[in-house]
C-alpha positions as a Markdown table, in Angstrom:
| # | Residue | x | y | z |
|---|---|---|---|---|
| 1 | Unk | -11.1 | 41.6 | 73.5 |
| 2 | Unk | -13.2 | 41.1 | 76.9 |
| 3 | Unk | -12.8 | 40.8 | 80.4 |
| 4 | Unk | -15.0 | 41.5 | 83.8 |
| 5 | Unk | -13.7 | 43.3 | 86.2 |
| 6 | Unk | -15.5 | 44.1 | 89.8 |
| 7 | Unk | -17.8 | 47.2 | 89.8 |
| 8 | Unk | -19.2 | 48.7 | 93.5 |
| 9 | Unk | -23.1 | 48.9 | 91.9 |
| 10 | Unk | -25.5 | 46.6 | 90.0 |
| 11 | Unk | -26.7 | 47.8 | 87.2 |
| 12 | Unk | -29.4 | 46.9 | 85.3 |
| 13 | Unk | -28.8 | 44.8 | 82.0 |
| 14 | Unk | -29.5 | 46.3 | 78.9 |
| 15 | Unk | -31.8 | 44.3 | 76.5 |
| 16 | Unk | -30.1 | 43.5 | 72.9 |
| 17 | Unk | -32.1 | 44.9 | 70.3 |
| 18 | Unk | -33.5 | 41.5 | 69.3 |
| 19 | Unk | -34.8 | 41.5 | 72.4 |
| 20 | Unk | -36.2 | 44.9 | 72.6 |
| 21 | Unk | -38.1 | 44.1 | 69.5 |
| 22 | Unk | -39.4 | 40.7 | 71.1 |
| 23 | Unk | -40.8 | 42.7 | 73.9 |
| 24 | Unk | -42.4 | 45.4 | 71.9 |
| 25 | Unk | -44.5 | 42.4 | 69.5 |
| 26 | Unk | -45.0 | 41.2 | 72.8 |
| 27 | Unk | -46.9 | 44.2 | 73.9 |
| 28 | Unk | -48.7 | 44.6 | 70.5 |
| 29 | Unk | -49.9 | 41.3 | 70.6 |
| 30 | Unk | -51.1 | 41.8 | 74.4 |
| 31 | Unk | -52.7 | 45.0 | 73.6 |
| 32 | Unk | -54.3 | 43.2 | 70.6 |
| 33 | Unk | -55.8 | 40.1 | 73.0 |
| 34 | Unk | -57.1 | 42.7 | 75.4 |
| 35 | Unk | -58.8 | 44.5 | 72.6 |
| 36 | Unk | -60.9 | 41.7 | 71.4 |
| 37 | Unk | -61.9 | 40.7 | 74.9 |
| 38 | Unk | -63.7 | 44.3 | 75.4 |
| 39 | Unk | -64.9 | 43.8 | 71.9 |
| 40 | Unk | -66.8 | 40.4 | 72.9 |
| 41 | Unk | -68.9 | 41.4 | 75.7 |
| 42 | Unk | -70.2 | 44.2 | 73.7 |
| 43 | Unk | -72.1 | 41.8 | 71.0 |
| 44 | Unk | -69.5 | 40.7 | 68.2 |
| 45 | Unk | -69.6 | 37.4 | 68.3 |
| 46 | Unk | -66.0 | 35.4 | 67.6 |
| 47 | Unk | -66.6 | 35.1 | 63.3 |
| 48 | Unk | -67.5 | 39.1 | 63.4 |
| 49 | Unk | -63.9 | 39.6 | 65.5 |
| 50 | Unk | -62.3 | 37.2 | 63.2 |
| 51 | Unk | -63.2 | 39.1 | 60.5 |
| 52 | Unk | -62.6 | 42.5 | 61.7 |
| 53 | Unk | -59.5 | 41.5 | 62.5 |
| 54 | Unk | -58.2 | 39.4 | 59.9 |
| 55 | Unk | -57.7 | 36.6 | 62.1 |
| 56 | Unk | -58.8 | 32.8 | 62.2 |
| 57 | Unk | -61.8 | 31.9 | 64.3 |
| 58 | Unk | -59.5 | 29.3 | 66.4 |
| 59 | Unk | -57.2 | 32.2 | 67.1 |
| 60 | Unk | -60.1 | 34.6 | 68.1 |
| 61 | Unk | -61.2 | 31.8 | 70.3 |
| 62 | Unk | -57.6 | 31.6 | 72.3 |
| 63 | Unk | -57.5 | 34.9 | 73.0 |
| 64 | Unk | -60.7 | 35.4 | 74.8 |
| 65 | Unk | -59.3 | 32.4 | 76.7 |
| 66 | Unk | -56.1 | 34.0 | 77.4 |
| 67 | Unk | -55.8 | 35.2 | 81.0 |
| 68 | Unk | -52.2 | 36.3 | 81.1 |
| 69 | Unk | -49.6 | 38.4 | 78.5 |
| 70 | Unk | -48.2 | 35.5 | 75.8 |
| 71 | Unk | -44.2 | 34.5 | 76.7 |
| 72 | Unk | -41.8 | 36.4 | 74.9 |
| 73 | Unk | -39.7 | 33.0 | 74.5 |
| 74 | Unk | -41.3 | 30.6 | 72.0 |
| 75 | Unk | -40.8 | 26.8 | 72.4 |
| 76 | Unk | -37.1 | 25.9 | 70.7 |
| 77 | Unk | -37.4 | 23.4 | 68.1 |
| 78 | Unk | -34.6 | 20.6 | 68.1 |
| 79 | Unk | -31.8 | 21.6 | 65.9 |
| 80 | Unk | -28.6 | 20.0 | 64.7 |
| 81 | Unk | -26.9 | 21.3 | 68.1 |
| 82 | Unk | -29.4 | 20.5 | 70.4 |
| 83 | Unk | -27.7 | 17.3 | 71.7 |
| 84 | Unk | -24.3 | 18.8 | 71.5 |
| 85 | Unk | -25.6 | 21.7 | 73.5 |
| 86 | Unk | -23.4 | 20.4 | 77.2 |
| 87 | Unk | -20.7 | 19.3 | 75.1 |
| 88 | Unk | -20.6 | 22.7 | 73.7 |
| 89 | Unk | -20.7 | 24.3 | 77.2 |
| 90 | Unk | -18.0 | 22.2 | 78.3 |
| 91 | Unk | -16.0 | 23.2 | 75.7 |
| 92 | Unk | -16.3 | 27.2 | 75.8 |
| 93 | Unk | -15.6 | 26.8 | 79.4 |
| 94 | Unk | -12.6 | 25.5 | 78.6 |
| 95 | Unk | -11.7 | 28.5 | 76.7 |
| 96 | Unk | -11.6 | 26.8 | 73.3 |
| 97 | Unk | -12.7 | 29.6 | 70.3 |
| 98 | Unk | -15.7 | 28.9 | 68.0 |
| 99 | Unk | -13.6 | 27.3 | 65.2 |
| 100 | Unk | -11.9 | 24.8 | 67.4 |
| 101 | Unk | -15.2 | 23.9 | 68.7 |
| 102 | Unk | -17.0 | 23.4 | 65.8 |
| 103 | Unk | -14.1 | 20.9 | 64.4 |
| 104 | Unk | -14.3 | 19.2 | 67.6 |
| 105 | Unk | -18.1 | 19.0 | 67.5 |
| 106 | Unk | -17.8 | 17.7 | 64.1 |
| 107 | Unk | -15.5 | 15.0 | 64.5 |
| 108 | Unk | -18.4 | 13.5 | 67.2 |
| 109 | Unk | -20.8 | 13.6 | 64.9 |
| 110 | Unk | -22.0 | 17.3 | 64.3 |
| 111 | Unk | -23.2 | 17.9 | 61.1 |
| 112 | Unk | -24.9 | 20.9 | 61.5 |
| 113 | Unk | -23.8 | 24.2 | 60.3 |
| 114 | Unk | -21.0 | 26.6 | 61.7 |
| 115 | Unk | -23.3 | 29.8 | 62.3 |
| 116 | Unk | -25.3 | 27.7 | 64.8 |
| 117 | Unk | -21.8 | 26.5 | 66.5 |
| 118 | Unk | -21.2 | 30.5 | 66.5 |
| 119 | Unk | -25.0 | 31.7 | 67.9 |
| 120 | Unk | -25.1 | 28.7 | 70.8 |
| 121 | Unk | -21.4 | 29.8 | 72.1 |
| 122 | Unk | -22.0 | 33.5 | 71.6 |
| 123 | Unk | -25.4 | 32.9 | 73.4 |
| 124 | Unk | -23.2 | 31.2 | 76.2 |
| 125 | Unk | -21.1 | 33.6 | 77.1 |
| 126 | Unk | -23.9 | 36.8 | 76.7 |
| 127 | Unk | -25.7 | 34.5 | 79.3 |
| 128 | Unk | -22.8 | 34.0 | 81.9 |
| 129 | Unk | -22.1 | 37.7 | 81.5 |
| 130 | Unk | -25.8 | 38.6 | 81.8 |
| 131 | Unk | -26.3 | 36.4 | 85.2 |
| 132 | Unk | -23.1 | 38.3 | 87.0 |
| 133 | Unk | -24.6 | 41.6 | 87.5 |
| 134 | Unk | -22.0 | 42.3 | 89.9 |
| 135 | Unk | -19.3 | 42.9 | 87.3 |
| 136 | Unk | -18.6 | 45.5 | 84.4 |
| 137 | Unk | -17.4 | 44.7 | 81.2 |
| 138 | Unk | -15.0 | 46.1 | 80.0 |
| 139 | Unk | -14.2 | 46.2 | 76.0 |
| 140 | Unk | -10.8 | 46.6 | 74.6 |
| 141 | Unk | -10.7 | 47.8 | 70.8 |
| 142 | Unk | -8.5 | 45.6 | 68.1 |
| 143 | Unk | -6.9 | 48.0 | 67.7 |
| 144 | Unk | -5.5 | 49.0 | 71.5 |
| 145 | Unk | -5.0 | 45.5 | 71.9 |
| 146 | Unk | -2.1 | 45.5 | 68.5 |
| 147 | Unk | -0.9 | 48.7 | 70.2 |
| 148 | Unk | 0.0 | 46.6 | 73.0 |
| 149 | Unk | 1.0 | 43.5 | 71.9 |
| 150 | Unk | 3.4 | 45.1 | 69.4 |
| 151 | Unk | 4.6 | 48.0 | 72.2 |
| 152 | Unk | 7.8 | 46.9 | 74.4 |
| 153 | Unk | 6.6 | 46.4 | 77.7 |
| 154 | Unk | 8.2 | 48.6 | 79.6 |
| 155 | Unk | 7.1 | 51.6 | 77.6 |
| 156 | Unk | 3.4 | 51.0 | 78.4 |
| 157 | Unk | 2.4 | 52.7 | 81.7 |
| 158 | Unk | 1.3 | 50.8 | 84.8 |
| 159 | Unk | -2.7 | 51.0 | 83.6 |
| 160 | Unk | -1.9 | 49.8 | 79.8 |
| 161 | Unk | 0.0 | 46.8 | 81.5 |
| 162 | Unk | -2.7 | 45.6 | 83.9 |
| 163 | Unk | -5.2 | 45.7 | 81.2 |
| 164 | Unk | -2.7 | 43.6 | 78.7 |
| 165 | Unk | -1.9 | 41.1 | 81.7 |
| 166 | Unk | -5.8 | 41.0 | 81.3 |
| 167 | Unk | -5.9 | 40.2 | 78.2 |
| 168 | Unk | -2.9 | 37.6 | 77.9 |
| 169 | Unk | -5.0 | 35.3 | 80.3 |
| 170 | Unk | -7.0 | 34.6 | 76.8 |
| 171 | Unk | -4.8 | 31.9 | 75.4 |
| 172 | Unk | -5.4 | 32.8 | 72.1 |
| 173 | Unk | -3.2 | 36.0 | 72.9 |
| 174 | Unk | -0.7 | 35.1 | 74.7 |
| 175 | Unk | 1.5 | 32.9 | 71.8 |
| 176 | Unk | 0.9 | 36.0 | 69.6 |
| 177 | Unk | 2.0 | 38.4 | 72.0 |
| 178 | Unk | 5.1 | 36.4 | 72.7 |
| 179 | Unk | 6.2 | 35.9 | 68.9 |
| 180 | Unk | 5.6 | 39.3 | 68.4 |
| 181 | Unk | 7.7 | 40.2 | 71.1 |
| 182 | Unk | 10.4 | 38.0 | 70.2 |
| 183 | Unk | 10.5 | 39.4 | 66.9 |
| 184 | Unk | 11.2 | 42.7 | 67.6 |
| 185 | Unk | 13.9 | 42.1 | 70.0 |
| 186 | Unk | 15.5 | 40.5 | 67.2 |
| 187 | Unk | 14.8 | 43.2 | 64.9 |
| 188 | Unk | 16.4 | 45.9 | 67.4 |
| 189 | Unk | 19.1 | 44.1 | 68.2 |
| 190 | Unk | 19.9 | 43.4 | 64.3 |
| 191 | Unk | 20.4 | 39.7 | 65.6 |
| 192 | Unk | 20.4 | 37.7 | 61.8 |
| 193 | Unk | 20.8 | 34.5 | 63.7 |
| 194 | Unk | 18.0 | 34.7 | 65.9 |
| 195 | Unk | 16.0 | 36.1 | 63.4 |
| 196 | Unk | 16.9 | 33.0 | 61.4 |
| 197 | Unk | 15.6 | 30.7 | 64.4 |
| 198 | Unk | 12.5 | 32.8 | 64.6 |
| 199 | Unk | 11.8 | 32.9 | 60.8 |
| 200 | Unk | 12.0 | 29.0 | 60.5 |
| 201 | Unk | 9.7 | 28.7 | 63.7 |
| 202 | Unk | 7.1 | 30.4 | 61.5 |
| 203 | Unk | 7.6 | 28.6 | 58.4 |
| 204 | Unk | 7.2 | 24.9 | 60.2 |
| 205 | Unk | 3.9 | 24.7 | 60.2 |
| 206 | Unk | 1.1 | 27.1 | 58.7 |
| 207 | Unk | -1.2 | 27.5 | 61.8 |
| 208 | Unk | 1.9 | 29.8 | 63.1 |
| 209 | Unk | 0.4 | 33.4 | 63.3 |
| 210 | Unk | 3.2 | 34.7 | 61.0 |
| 211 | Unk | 3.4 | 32.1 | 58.3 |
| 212 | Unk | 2.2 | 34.4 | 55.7 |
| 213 | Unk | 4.2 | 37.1 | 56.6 |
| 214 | Unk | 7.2 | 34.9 | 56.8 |
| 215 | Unk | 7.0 | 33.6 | 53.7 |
| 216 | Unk | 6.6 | 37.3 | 51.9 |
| 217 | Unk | 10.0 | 38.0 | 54.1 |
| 218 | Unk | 11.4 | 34.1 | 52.6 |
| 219 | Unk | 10.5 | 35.9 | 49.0 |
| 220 | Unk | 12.6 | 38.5 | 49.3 |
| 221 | Unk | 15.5 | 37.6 | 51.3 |
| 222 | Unk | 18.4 | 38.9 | 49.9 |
| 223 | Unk | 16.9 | 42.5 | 50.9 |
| 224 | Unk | 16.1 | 41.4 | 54.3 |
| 225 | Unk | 19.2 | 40.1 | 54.9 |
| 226 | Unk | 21.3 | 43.1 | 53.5 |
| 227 | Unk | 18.8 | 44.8 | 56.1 |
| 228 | Unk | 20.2 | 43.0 | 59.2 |
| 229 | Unk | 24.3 | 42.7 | 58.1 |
| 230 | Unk | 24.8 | 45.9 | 56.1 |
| 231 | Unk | 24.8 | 49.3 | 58.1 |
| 232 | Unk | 22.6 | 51.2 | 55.4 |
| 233 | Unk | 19.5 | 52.7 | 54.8 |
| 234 | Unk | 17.2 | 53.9 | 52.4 |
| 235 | Unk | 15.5 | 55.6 | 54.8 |
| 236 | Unk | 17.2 | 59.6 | 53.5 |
| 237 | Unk | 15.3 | 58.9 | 50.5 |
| 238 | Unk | 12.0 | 57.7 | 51.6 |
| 239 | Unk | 11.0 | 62.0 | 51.6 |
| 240 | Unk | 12.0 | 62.9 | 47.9 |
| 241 | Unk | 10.6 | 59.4 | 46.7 |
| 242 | Unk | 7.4 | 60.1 | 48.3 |
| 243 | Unk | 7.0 | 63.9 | 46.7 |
| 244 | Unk | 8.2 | 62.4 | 43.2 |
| 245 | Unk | 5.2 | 59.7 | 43.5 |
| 246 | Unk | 2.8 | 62.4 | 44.7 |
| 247 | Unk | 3.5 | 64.8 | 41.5 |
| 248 | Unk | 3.6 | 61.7 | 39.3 |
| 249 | Unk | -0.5 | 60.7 | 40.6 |
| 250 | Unk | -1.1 | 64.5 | 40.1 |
| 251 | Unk | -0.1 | 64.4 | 36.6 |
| 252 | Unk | -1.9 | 60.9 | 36.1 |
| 253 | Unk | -5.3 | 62.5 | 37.3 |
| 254 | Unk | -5.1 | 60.0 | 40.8 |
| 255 | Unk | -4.5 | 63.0 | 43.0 |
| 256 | Unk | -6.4 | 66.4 | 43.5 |
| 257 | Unk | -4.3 | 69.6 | 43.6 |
| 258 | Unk | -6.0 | 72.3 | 46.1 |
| 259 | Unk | -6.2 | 75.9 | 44.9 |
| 260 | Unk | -4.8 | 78.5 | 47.2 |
C-alpha cells in the first residue's frame, strides 16, 4: 500500500535497475563508437574495423558518423495497447485497479494481453511519482496494513490512525476495512442476529471479500452457532491438546526432539 506525503527536500530519483542496466549498455556502446573513431584515423580502413570487431561494415560506417552518445530509449513499436494508451490513463486516474481496467479495455476492443495492461499502468503511476520530486513515498507493508484494518480503531495510536486514514482513501480498502470492522463488533458482542445479517451479506454475491470464508463458516454452522448462544469454550483445552499433538509428531518422526 502507497501514498505521498510532503517532504522539505528534493531528492534525487533513483534509477530502477532496468534502467541502470540501459545506461551502462549505453556507455559500452558509446565507449565502443569512440574506439573505432581513434581506430580510423590511424589507417584501418572500415572492412579491417568490421572485422576486428565483429561488426557489419554498414554499422562500422554509422559509427564514424555518429557525433553524439546513442539514446538510451529505443523507438516503441505499436503494440496491442498503443491506441488504448489515454483511455488507460484516464482510467488509472480514476483509481480503477489493473483488473478492472483490463476488462474494461477489453469490452472496447482490447485484445491484447493482461501483462501489458499491468506494465503500461504500473509504468503510469512510476511516471507520476517520478515527475513529483517534491514528495516522499512512503510504503506500507501487507502486512501493517491487516494489522490495521483488523485492529479496533481506537486501540491504534494517533500515528497508526493517520497513516490508515491514508490508506482508506484507496477505494479498494475502504469496503474491506468496513466489513472487517463490522465483523468483529459482531463477534465481541456475541450478536447471532447481526452476525446472521453480516454472513448473508457475504454470501449474496461472490465478489464480496469474505465469500470464501463465509461459506467455510456456512459448512460448519452448528459449531458456529453453539459459538455465539452457548457460554462455553474449548479454549482450557487448547494447552493439553497441543502437547498431546506435539508427542504424537515426535513419535511419528515429524518432529525433532533437542538433546539437553
Amino acid at each position: 500500500m502507497t501514498w505521498s506525503k510532503p517532504h522539505p527536500s528534493v531528492r534525487e530519483i533513483e534509477r530502477t535497475k532496468a534502467e541502470k542496466r540501459k545506461k551502462e549498455r549505453q556507455e559500452q556502446k558509446w565507449a565502443l563508437i569512440q574506439e573505432i573513431q581513434t581506430a580510423h584515423p590511424s589507417g584501418k580502413n572500415i572492412s579491417r574495423l568490421a572485422k576486428e570487431y565483429e561488426l557489419d561494415r554498414k554499422t562500422v560506417k554509422k559509427y564514424l558518423q555518429t557525433t553524439t552518445p546513442p539514446p538510451i530509449h529505443r523507438r516503441k513499436r505499436n503494440t496491442p495497447i498503443s491506441p488504448f494508451l489515454n483511455r488507460v490513463i484516464e482510467l488509472e486516474a480514476q483509481g480503477q485497479t489493473i483488473p478492472s481496467i483490463d476488462s474494461l479495455l477489453r469490452k472496447e476492443g482490447y485484445s491484447g494481453t493482461f501483462s501489458s495492461v499491468r506494465t503500461t499502468v504500473e509504468t503510469i503511476r512510476r511516471n507520476r511519482k517520478r515527475n513529483d520530486p517534491s514528495t516522499l513515498e512512503q510504503r506500507i507493508s501487507r502486512k501493517q496494513l491487516a494489522y490495521w484494518i483488523w485492529s479496533p480503531y481506537h486501540r491504534l495510536s494517533e500515528k497508526e490512525k493517520t497513516d490508515l486514514e491514508q490508506c482508506l482513501k484507496d477505494p479498494a480498502v475502504r469496503p474491506v476495512y468496513e466489513v472487517v470492522q463490522e465483523y468483529r463488533e459482531v463477534v465481541d458482542q456475541r450478536d447471532y442476529d447481526r452476525f446472521l445479517v453480516w454472513l448473508r451479506h457475504q454470501l449474496l454475491d461472490s465478489k464480496q471479500p469474505f465469500y470464501p470464508y463465509a461459506r467455510r463458516l456456512r459448512s460448519d454452522w452448528q459449531a458456529v452457532k453453539h459459538a455465539f448462544l452457548l457460554p462455553y469454550s474449548h479454549g482450557v483445552l487448547e494447552g493439553p491438546i497441543n502437547r498431546l499433538k506435539t508427542i504424537k509428531r515426535m513419535m511419528d518422526g515429524r518432529a525433532g526432539v533437542t538433546a539437553k
